[in-house]
C-alpha positions in Angstrom: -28.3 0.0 -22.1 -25.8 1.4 -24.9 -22.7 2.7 -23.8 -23.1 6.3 -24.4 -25.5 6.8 -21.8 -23.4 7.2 -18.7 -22.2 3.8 -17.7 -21.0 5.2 -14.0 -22.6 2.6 -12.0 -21.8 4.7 -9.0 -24.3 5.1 -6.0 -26.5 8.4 -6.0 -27.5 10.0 -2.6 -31.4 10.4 -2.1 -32.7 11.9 1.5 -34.3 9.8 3.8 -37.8 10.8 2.1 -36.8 9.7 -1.3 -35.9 12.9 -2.7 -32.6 12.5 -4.8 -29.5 15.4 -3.6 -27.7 17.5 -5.8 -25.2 16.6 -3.3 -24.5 14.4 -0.7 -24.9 16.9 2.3 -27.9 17.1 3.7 -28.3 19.6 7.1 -30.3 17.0 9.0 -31.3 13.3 8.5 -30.2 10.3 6.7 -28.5 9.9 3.4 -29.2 6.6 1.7 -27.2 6.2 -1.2 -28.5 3.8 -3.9 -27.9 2.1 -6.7 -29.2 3.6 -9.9 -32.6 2.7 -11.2 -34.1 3.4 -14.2 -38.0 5.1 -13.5 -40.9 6.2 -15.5 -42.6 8.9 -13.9 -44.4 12.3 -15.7 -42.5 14.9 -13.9 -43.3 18.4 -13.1 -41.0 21.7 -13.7 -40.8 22.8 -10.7 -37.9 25.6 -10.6 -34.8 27.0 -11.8 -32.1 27.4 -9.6 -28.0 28.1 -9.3 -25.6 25.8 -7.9 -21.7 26.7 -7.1 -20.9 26.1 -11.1 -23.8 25.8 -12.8 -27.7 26.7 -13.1 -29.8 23.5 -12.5 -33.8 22.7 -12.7 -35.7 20.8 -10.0 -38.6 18.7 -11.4 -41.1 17.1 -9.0 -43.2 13.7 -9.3 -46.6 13.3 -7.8 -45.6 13.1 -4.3 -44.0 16.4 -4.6 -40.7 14.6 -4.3 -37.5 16.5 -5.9 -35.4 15.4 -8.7 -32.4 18.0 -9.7 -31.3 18.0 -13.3 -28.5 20.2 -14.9 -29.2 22.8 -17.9 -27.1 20.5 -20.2 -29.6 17.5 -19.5 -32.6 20.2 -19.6 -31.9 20.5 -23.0 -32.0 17.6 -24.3 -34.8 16.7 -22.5 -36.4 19.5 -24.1 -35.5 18.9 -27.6 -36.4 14.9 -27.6 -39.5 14.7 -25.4 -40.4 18.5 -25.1 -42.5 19.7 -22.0 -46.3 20.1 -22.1 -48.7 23.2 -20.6 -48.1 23.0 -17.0 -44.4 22.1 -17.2 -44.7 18.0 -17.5 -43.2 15.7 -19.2 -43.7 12.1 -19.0 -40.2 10.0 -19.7 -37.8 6.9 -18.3 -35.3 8.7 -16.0 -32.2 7.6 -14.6 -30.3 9.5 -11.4 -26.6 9.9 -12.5 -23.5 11.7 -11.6 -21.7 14.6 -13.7 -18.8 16.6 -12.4 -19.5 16.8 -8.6 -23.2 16.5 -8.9 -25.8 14.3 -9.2 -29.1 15.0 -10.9 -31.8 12.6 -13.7 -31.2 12.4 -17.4 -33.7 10.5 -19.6 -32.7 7.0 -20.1 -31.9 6.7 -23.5 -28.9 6.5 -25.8 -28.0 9.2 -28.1 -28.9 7.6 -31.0 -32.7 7.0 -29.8 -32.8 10.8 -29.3 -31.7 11.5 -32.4 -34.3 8.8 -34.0 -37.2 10.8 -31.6 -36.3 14.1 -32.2 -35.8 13.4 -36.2 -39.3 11.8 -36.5 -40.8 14.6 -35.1 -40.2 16.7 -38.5 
């Protein structure tokens, strides 16, 4: 991949039923820390929430399994691939770390979501 996507090859902490952790606490269980993996999946919006520093979203895949994402990545999620009736969107995702938290971002460079989101006018 190109190296403006983050290049922080860093493991990211996922619970012991596969959901991936804002942070690596959990109050019961295992944490299994992983590499990261790219993924396809069409994801569900499933709710807004606050951290410490910063508002996050939580989307959920078809198992109903959690994937955080910060406002800054929400973005520009929403201005490449935009989010269909029902709160969707189908994408390749990557877990990754920024700041002190981990969350998905869509696994593309800048310049691809550039080239998406200036074919779409």
């Amino acid at each position: 991949m190109t190296a403006d996507l983050d290049d922080n090859t860093a493991l990211v902490p996922f619970d012991e039923f596969g959901n991936l952790l804002r942070a690596a606490w959990t109050p019961e269980g295992e944490i299994v820390w992983r590499a990261p993996e790219p993924f396809t999946a069409r994801l569900q919006l499933g709710q807004f929430a606050r951290g410490r520093a910063a508002g996050y979203v939580i989307w959920l895949d078809d198992a109903s399994r959690m994937f955080p994402m910060s406002m800054t990545e929400f973005v520009e999620t929403v201005r490449t691939v935009g989010v269909e009736p029902g709160g969707y969107t189908e994408a390749e995702w990557i877990a990754h770390r920024r700041g002190g938290a981990y969350g998905i971002q869509l696994y593309m460079s800048r310049r691809e979501r550039r080239r998406i989101r200036r074919s779409g006018d």
